[in-house]
N, C-alpha and C positions, 0 to 999 in steps of 0.2 A: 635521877633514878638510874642506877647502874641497875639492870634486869638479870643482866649475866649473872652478877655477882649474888645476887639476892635469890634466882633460879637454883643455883649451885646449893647454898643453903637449906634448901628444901629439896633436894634431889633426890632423900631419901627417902620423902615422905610419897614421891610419884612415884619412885620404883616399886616401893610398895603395894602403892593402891593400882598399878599396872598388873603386880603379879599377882595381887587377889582377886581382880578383874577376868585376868587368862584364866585363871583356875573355876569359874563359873561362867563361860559364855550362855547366852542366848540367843535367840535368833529371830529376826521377826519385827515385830510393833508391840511385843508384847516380852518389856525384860523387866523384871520385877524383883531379882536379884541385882543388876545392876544398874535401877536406879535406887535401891535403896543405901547402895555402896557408895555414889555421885553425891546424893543427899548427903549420908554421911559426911563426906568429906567436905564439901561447903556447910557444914553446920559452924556457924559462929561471925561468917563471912557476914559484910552489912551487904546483902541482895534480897532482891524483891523474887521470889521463888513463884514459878508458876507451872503446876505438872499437866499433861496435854489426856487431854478425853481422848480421844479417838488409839491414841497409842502411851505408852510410857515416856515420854517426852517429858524435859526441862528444861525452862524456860529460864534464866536467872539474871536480873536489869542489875544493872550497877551504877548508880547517879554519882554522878561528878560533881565535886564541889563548885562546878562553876558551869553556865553555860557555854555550848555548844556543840558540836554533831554527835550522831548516833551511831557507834559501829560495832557488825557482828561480828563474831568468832562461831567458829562451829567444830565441832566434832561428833562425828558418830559415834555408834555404841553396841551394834548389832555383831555379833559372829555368823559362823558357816557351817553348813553340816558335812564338815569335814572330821574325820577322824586321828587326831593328833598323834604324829610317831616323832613325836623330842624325845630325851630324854631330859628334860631340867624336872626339877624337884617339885616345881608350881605350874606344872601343865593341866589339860584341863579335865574337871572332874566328872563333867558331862560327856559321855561317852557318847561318839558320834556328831561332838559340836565343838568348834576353835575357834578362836582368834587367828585366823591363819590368814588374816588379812590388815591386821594391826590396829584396828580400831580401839584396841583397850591404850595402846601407847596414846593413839588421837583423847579419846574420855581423860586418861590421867594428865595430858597435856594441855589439856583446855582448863582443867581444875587448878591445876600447877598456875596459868594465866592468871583465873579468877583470884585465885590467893595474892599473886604478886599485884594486881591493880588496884584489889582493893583495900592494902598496903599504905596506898596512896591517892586512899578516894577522895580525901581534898584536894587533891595540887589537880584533878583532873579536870579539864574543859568540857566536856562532854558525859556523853552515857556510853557503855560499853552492852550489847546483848551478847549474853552467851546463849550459843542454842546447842545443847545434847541430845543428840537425833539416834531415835533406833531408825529398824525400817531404812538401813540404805541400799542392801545388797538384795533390789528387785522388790522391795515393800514400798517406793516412794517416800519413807518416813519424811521426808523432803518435802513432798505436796502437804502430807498430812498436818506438819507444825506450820506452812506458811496460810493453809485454811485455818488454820486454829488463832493464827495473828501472830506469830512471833518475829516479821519483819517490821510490825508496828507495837511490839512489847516494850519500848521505850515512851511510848505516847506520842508517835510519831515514826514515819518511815525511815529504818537506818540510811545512811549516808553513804555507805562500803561495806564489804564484806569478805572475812576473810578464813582459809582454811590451809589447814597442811595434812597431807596423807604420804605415812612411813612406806618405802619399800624397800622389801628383802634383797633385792639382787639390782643390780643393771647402773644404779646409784650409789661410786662411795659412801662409807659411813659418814656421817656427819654434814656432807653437802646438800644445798637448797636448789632445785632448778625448776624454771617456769618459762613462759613464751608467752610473751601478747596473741592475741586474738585464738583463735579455737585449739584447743589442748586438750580436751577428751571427744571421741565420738559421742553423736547420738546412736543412739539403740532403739529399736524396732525387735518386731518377733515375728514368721514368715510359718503360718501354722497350714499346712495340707494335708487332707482328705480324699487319696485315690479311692473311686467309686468304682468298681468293677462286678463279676459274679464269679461267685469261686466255684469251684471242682476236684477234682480228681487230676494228680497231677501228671497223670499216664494216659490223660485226654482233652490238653491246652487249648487244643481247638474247641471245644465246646464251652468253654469261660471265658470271659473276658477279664484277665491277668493284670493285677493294681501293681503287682513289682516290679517287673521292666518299665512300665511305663513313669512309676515315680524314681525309678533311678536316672531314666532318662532325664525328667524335671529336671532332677538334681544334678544332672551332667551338663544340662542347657542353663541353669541359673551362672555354673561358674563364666560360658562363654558369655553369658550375659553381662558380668563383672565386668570383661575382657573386651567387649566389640561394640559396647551400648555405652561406657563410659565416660569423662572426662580423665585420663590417668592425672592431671592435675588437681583433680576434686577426686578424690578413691573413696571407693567403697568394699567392703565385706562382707560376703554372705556365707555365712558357714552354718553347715547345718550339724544340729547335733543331738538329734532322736530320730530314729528310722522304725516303725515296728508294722509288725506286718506279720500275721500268717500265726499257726500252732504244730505245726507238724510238718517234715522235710515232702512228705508223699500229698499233700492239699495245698491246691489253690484257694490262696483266702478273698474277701469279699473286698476287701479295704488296703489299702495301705497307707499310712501315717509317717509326714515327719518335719519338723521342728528345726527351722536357723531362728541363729541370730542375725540381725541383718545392722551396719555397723556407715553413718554416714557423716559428713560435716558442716553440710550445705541442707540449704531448705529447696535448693533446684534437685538436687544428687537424690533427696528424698522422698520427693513430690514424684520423682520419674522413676526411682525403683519400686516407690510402693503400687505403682500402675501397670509397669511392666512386669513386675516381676506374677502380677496376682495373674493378668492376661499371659501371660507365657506359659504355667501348670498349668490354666482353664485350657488354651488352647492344643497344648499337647494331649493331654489328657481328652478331647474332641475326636482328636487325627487320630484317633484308636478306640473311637467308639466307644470310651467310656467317661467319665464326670468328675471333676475333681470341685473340692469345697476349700477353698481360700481362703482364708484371713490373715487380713497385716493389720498388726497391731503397733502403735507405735509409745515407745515408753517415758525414754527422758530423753531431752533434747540435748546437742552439742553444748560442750562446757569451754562457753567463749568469755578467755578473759577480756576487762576494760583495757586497752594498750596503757593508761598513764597508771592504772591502779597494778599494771604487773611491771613495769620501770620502778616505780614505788617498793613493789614489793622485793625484786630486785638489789637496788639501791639497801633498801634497808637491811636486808643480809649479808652485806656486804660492809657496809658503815658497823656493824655490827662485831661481824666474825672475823673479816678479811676476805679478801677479793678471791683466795685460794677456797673459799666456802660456799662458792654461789660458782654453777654454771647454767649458760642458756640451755633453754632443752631444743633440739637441733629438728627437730619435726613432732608434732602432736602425734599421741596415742590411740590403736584404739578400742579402750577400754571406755566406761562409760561412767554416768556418778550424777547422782541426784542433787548434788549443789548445783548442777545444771540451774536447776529452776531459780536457785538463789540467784544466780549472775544474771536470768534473764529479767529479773525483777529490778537491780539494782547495782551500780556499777563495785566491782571485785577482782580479788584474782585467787587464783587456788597454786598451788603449791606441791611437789613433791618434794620427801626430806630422804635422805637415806639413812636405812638404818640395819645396811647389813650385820649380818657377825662375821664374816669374810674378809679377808682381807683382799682380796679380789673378786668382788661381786659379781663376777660370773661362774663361781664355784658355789654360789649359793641358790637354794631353792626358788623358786619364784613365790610372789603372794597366791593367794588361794592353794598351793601346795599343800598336802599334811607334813611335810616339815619346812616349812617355812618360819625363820624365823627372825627376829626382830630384839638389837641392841639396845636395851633400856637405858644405858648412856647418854643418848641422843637425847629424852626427855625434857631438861632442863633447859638444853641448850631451844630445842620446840617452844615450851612455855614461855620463855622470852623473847624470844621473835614475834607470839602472838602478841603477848604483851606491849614490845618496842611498837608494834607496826598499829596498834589504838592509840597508844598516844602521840605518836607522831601524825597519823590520821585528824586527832582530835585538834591537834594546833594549830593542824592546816586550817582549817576552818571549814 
């Protein structure tokens, strides 16, 4: 099986289904234009197709002509409610919703997979799942298909699992890079309610004032970062909604505001979710007035297996050349619902780069509205997914 080669030959067929993807995003648990685009494009493939209740979800088994392990691929499929400023010809139609996070290269990349494997569904030892996931940017579509069974849509619990996610900037074009052990943060959400009584703002003493005192909060969370931490276990809380008040001359009743709160550790976790809720409660006291806390916590750190990201690794390298694959030199943190995948079953995830830059720091970042993504990189994607199941499969 030369993948490369075979990739290459259908290169055209993913750029395409990439660019009609970008030009329709959706957003959510619920994309119905693009799965019927997915569908499309696996029509004629020999998969056992299974679409998910609870969200737009596709499920697709591919039986091996022979016994032995079960591994997944995945790709998301969700967009952002960002508003697109490219100028390419197939940007998107939906006004106020993009691809500005590359998910449509992951869809037509995992499709590109399924085509080249099942190419070769007799020479195969195994079953391959592909899972096409909406719902990843803060829907869990993640939780949703694994409640739904698609780590047991083989007839049996996959063996590995595996993904790759494009980025616009920070990564040459065309390189692989990944790190054993934890490589995306967990994510948490840090929701407060200063309880105060508003007034007249030319008579402060007679109210009790919710906006000093949650600016304070928010002034004491950072030293919290800073004096309560392990700096070799880091954490981030960045907050990023503040509202408060209708008018510059009233003191309002409330004031509200909203982090993300960013960890890698289940110690780092367990001690900001305690502290940090008692720290607003207790400032919020020292001022005579009440504050309403919630931490909410979302998806867990995204820890790769060490042998299944050497593997994964190895295999981009045996593949492309050694100048194609770099370690990534410390984890991110950004966050990613294949978390749950990996904590279910040993994997590893992947970043690809797919600037159009020639030096990736002159390009936009993802979630940018112009952030953008080298459909080039495709082919060479689909074959890596492809190479690293059946090399998975032989292993046994």
């Amino acid at each position: 099986m030369d993948f490369r080669e075979e990739a290459a030959a259908i290169e055209g067929e993913l750029v395409a289904l990439r660019r009609e993807l970008h030009q329709i995003p959706e957003i959510g648990l619920d994309l119905p234009k693009t799965r019927a685009a997915v569908l499309a494009a696996l029509e004629g493939l020999p998969l056992e197709i299974t679409l998910g209740e609870s969200s737009t979800a596709v499920t697709a088994v591919l039986r091996g002509g022979r016994p032995g392990p079960a591994v997944l691929l995945r790709g998301d499929m969700d967009a952002l409610p960002v508003t697109e400023e490219n100028p390419a010809e197939w940007v998107s139609k939906h006004v106020g919703t993009m691809h500005a996070c590359g998910h449509d290269l992951h869809t037509a990349g995992l499709v590109g997979a399924a085509k080249l494997l099942s190419a070769h569904q007799a020479e195969l030892a195994g079953d391959v799942v592909f899972m096409f996931q909406p719902g990843e940017e803060g829907w869990d579509g993640a939780g949703h298909m694994i409640a739904e069974g698609v780590l047991e849509a083989a007839g049996r619990k996959v063996d590995a699992a595996y993904g790759l996610h494009v980025i616009s900037d920070t990564v040459p074009r065309g390189v692989f890079t990944t790190k054993p052990g934890p490589m995306m943060a967990a994510s948490s959400g840090l929701f407060v309610n200063v309880i105060g009584k508003g007034g007249h703002g030319s008579r402060p003493n007679t109210t009790l004032d919710p906006i000093p005192v949650a600016a304070e909060i928010i002034t004491a969370l950072q030293a919290l970062v800073t004096r309560r931490f392990n700096v070799w276990d880091p954490i981030v809380i960045t907050v990023g909604t503040f509202n408060a008040g209708t008018r510059h001359n009233i003191i309002p009743d409330n004031a509200q505001f909203a982090a993300t709160v960013r960890t890698f550790s289940e110690e780092a976790l367990a001690q900001v979710e305690k502290e940090s809720v008692k720290l607003a409660e207790d400032i919020a006291t020292a001022h005579g007035l009440t504050a309403d806390v919630r931490f909410e916590r979302e998806y867990p750190a995204t820890v790769n297996d060490a042998d299944e990201a050497a593997f994964v690794a190895e295999t981009a390298k045996d593949l492309f050349g050694a100048d194609r694959y770099v370690e990534m030199p410390d984890p991110v943190m950004g966050s990613e619902d294949f978390s749950r995948v990996l904590e279910a079953v040993p994997g590893s995830y992947m970043f690809y780069g797919a600037t159009v830059k020639e030096n990736p720091a002159d390009a936009a970042s993802n979630h940018s509205p112009r952030a953008a993504f080298d459909d080039s990189v495709l082919a060479d994607g689909a074959a890596l997914l492809a190479e690293l199941a059946v090399r998975r499969m032989n292993r046994g």
